[in-house]
N, C-alpha and C positions, 0 to 999 in steps of 0.2 A: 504493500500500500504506500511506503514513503517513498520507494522508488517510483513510481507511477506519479505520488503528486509531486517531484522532484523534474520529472519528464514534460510533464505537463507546464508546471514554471517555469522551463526552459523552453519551451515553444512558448509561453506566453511575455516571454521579454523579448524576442523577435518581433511581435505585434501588439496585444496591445500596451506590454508595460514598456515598449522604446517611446523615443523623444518623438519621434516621425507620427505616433500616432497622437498625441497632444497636439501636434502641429497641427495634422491634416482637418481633426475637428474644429481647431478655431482657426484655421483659414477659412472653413467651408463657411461659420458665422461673418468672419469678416466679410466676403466675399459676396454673400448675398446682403449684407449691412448694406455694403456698397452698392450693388447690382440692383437692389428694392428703394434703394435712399431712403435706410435708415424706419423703417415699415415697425418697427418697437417704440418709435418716439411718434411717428408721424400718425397711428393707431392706434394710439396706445388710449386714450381718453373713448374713442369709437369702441374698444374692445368693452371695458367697460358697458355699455347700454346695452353691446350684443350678450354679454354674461345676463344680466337683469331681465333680457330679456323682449327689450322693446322692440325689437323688429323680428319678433317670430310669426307667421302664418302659420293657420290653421291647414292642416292638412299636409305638414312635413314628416316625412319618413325619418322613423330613429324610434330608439328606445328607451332614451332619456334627453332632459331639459338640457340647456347648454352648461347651468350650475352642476348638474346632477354629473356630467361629465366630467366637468373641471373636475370636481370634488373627488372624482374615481383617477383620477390622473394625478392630480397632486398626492392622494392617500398613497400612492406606489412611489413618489419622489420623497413626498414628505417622510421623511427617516430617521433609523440611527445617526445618518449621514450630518442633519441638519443641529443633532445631539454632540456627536463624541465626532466626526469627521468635521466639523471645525474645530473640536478641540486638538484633532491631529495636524492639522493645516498651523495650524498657529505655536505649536509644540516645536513644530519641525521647521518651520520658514519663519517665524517670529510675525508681527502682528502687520508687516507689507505683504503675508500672505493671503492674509484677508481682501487686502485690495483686490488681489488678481482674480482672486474668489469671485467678486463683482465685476470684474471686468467679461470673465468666462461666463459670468450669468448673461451681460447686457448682450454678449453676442449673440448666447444659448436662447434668446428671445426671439432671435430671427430665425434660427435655424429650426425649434418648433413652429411655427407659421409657416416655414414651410413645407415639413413632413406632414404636418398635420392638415394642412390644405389637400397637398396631393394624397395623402391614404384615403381623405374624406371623399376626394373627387373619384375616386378609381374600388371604393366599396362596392360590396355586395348583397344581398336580400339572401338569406339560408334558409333552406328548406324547411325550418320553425317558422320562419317569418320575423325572427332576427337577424340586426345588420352585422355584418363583417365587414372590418377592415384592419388597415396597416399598412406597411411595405413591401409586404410580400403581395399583395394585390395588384398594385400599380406596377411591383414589377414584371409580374408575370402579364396583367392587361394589358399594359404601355407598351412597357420595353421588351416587353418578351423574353425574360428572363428566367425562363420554370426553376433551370435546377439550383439558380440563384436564390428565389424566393423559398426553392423545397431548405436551402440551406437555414437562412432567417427564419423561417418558423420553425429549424430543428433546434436552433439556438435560443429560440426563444423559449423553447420548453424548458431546455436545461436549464437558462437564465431564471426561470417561473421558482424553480427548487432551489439554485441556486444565488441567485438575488432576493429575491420575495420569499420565500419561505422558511429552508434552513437555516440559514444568520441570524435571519430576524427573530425565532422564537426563542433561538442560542440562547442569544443580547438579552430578551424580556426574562427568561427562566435564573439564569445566570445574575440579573440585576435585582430580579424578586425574594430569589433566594440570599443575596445580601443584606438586601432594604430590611424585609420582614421575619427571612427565615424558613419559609416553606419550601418543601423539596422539588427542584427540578420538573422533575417528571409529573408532578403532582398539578404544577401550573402547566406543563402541556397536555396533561388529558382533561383539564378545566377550560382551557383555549384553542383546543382541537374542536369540541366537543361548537363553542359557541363559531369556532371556522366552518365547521359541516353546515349547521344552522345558516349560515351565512349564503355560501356559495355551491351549496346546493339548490339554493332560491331563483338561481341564474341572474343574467345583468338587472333585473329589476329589481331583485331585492340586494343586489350589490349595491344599485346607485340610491336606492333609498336610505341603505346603511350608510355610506360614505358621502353623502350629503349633510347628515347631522353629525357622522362625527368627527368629519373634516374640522367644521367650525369649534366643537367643543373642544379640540386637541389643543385647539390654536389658542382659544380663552386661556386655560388650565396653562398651558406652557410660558403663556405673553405676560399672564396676571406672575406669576413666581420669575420670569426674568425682571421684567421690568421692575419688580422691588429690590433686586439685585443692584439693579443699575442705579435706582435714586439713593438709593442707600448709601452707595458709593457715589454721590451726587457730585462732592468735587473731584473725581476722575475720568469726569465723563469728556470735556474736552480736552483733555490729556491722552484718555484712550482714541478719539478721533485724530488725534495730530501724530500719534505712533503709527494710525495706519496707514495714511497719507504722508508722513514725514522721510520715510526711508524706502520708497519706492523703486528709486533707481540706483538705488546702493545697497540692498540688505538691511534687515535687522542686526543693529546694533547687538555686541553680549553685553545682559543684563539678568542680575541676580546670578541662579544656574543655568539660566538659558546662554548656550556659547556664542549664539549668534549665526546669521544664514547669511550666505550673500544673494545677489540677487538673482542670478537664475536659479540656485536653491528656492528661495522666495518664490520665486515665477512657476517655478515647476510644482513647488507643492500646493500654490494656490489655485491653480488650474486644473491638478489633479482630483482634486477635493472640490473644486466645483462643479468640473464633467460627472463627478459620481453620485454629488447633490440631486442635481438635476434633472439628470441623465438626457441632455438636449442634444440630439445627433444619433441616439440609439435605436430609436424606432418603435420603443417601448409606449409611450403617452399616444400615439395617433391610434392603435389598436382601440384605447380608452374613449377618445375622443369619436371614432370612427361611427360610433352607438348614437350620436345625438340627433338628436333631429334637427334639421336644417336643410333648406333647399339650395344653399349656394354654399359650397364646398370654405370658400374664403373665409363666412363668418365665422366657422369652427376654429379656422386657422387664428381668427381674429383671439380667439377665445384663449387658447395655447400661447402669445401673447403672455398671457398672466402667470404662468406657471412657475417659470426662472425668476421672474419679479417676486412674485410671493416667497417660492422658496428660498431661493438664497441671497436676493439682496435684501428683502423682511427678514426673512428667521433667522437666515444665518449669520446677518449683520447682528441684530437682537443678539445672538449667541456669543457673537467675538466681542459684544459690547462687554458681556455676564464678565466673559473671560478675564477681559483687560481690565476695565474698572474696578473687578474686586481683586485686581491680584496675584491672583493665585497662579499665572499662567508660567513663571518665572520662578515659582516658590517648589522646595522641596519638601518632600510630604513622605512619614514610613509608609512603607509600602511592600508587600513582595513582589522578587525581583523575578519578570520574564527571559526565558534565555534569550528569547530574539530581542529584546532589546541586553540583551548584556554582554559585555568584553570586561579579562582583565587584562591586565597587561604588567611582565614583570620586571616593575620597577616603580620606583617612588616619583609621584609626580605630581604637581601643586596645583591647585586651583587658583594659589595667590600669584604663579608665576604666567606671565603672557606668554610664555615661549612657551609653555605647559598647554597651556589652553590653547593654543597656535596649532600644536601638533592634533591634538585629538578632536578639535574641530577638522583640521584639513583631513584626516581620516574620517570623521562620521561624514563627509561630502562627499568623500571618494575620489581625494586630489591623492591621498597615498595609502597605502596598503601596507596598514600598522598589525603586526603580527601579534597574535593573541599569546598570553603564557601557555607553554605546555609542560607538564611537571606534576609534583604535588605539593602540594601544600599542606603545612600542619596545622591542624585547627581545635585550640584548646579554650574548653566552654564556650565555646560556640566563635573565638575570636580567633582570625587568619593572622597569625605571626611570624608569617613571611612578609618581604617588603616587595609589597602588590600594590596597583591602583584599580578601582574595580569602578568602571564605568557604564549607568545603568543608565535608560532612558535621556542618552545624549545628555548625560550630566555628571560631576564626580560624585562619584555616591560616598556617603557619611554613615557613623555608625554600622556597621555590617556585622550582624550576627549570621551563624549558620544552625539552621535547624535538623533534623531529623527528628517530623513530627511534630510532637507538644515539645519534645527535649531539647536543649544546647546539644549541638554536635560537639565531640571531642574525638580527634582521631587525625588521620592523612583521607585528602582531599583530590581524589587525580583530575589534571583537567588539562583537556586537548584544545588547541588551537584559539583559548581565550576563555573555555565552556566548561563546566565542571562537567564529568564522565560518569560519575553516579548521580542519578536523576531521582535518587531516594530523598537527596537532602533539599532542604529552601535556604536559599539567600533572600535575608532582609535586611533592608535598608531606609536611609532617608535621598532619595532622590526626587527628580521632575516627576510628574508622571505627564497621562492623558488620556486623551477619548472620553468614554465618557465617566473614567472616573476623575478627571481634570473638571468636566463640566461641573458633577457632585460637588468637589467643594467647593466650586465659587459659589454653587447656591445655598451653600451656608454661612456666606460672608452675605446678609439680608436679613431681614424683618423677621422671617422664619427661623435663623437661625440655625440648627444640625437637621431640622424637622426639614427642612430646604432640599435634603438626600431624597425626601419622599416624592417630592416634585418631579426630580430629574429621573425617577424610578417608574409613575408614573406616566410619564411623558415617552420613556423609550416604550412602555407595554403599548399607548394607544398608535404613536407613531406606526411601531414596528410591526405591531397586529394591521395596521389599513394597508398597510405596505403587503402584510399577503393577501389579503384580502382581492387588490389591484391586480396582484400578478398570475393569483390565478384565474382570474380573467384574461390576462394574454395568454398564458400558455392554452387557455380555453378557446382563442378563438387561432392559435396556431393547429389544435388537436384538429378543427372544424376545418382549416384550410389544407390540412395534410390525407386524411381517412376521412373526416365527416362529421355528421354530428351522433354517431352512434358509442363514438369513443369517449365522449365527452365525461359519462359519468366514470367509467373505469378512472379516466384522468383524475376529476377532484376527490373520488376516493383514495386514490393513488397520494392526492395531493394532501390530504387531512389526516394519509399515515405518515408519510416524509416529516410533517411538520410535530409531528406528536415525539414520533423517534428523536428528532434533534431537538429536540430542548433536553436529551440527557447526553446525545452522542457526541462523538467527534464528528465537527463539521467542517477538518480541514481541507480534505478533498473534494466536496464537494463545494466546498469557495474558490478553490484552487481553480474546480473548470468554469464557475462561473467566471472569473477572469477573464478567460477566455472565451467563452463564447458571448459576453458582451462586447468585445471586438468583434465576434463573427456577426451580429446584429450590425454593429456602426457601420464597419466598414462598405456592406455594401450599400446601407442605406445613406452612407452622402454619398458614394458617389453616382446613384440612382436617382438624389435629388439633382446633382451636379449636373447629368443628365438632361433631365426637364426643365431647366432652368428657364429655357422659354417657354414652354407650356406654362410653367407658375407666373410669367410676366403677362401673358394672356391672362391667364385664369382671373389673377388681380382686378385687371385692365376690362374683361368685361365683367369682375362684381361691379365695378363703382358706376359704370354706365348703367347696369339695371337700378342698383341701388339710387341712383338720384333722381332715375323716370319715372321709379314707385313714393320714393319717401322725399326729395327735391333737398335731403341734406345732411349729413352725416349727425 
């Protein structure tokens, strides 16, 4: 099995974890920015009233409101991502990663307007008398792309377990049983139980579910950030002049954070924004595809809102929590992750720059700083060799080693930086993040420790809407590949997957989600890339029908 998800991470840094593949998606937003002039700002008021509603006629095909839609689109964006992936963005590129975050949102505006226009345009009516759509539609009706499109809906299946269902129940099970205490498994056959409920209802009782509790996530989350942030009231523009003040130089090092430079910065704020998002994957138009509307464009109008809500609302909201109280900087005990851990043998200062010099240019990956291998001898629990042990891109402090409830006492073997017996824990005081970064800033707030409840909360509703979404894609990939006769095997299939991992290991099964959310992106820009005149059309005659019916936007 680790061979395999080993294999699998190796074709997936060829695709989508190299640089070529950030590029290519925010070229394709700049690019239609440009090619549209700019259709996120110049729409962006017009999308509005198409949400609300005012220019719907009676008598549109779809199977939900255009809200009901949004609502089911965003509950699959809206995430862990918007929780603990800005607190990873901001961990790792310092608070100019944020920017870029916002940057990959404004483009990611355009490039749903345009997926979602053309999957809108190029759907279908299924045999139930529900709509289909997506990418894999237009590309098989337009461009004629079958074994392209058989690709994207295979991907989107595995994405459906691997995005939306496995992680997400992980994240909620894994966070509950901290918060509260109750067992794993116990909270996934509690929220298996109300998933069946759900999406065995099919798209209508999806979007009736994720219509209310889109909004309620959003209350619940905004009302416990935002007293975060007044709380910390004189850091608030402090925290805005961090995020805009080292844009095109990196994050400064401050506290224990060592500092990013700027394509550090750029890289991880863009990464963390495409996975926000998800603008260029092809995921939200499946969502959107279900609305009722007779002009392909107002949906697209609609899609618009999504990158805006999510990650320049929440996630700006989040890096605010971040920065304002603190804690983003601060070291925290904690136990230590191998993957985030190295030591290295020899004595090295955090008071010294030349210290910090070197072990930042190694966590960038300017040098290829060699881990101790050896052992170590470790009495009551204390390494008294002379090591530095660097946890969470930080110098870690205090280091005990456990075996268990006990102080380890004994020899310690460890290869290429990693201890070798994985019986014992390393703890310490270092950085952390994700979303146990986000946790303590919200208890620097009105709430106080109780503040843990919030952010515990907030991953369950997020991370629950988020499967909720995607087994609706993978649902209506099932419908474009065999039919609609496979559909229930599917969300039964889909209500044990998620039940299983909220105990199991869910590393391989993240591992191919990876990748096959490149296998969705890639072909789907450059399928938009494609039709780029088809969508200068499509625009060009909404706005001539739209002025001859309504005379004005």
């Amino acid at each position: 099995m680790e061979a395999l998800n080993e294999f699998i991470q190796l074709i997936n840094g060829f695709i989508g974890g190299h640089q070529w593949f950030v590029l290519f998606l925010l070229g394709t937003g700049l690019f239609f920015t440009i090619y549209l002039k700019f259709p996120q700002i110049r729409y962006f008021r017009h999308a509005w009233k198409v949400v609300a509603g005012k220019f719907d006629k009676t008598g549109d095909e779809g199977d939900a409101t255009h809200f009901q839609a949004l609502a089911t689109a965003l509950s699959g964006t809206v995430g862990t991502g918007n929780i603990g992936g800005v607190a990873l963005a901001i961990h790792l590129g310092g608070p100019a990663a944020l920017f870029w975050m916002l940057v990959t949102a404004f483009l990611g505006m355009t490039t749903k307007f345009v997926e979602v226009t053309l999957s809108h345009k190029y759907r279908e009516k299924t045999a139930d008398g529900t709509m289909a759509g997506g990418p894999m539609f237009y590309m098989r009706n337009k461009l004629n792309w079958k074994w392209v499109a058989g690709l994207f809906a295979i991907a989107t299946i595995l994405s459906s377990f691997g995005t939306g269902n496995m992680p997400q129940i992980n994240n909620i099970a894994t966070s509950i049983n901290a918060s509260f205490g109750y067992e794993q498994w116990i909270v996934g056959a509690v929220l298996s139980v109300f998933l069946a409920m759900v999406i065995l209802g099919g798209i209508k009782r999806i979007v009736a579910v994720t219509e209310k509790l889109v909004p309620f996530m959003a209350i619940i989350y905004f009302v416990g950030a935002l007293s975060v942030i007044f709380y910390n009231y004189d850091n608030i523009v402090p925290s805005f002049i961090s995020i805009f003040a080292d844009i095109f130089t990196g994050s400064a090092a401050v506290g224990g954070f060592l500092g990013a430079n700027i394509a550090y910065a750029f890289n991880r704020g863009v990464n963390r924004g495409l996975f926000s998002n998800e603008a260029g994957q092809g995921s939200a138009p499946i969502a959107h595809a279900a609305a009722r509307a007779h002009e392909p464009v107002s949906e697209g109008m609609v899609a618009i809102l999504e990158p805006f809500i999510d990650t320049i609302v929440i996630c700006t909201v989040t890096g605010l929590v971040l920065l304002s109280s603190g804690v983003w900087n601060q070291k925290y005990t904690n136990d230590f992750e191998s993957s985030d851990l190295l030591i290295i043998g020899e004595v090295l200062s955090e008071d010294s720059e030349d210290d910090k010099q070197r072990v930042y240019s190694y966590l960038v990956g300017k040098t290829s700083e060699s881990g101790y291998t050896g052992d170590l001898t470790v009495k009551d629990g204390k390494i008294t060799d002379e090591v530095t042990i660097i946890h969470a891109r930080s110098f870690a402090e205090d280091v005990l080693v456990y075996d268990g409830d006990q102080l380890y006492s004994g020899t310690l073997p460890v290869s290429n930086g990693l201890p070798s017996n994985t019986e014992v824990q390393l703890t310490g005081k270092s950085l952390i993040h994700s979303a146990a970064l986000t946790t303590e800033a919200f208890k620097v707030s009105f709430f106080g420790d109780s503040g843990q409840y919030i952010v515990s909360i907030g991953l369950l509703l997020f991370a629950f809407s988020t499967a909720i979404s995607w087994s609706y894609y993978g649902d209506r990939a099932i419908t474009y590949l065999v039919g609609g006769k496979w559909i229930l095997p599917y969300r039964i299939l889909y209500v044990g997957g998620f039940f299983v991992a909220s105990f199991a290991d869910t590393t391989l099964i993240w591992t191919i989600s990876e990748l096959t959310i490149a296998l969705m992106t890639i072909p789907n820009l450059i399928g938009i890339l494609f039709l780029r005149k088809d969508m200068v059309k499509t625009v060009k005659n909404y706005w001539v029908n739209f002025k001859s019916e309504w005379g004005t936007r």
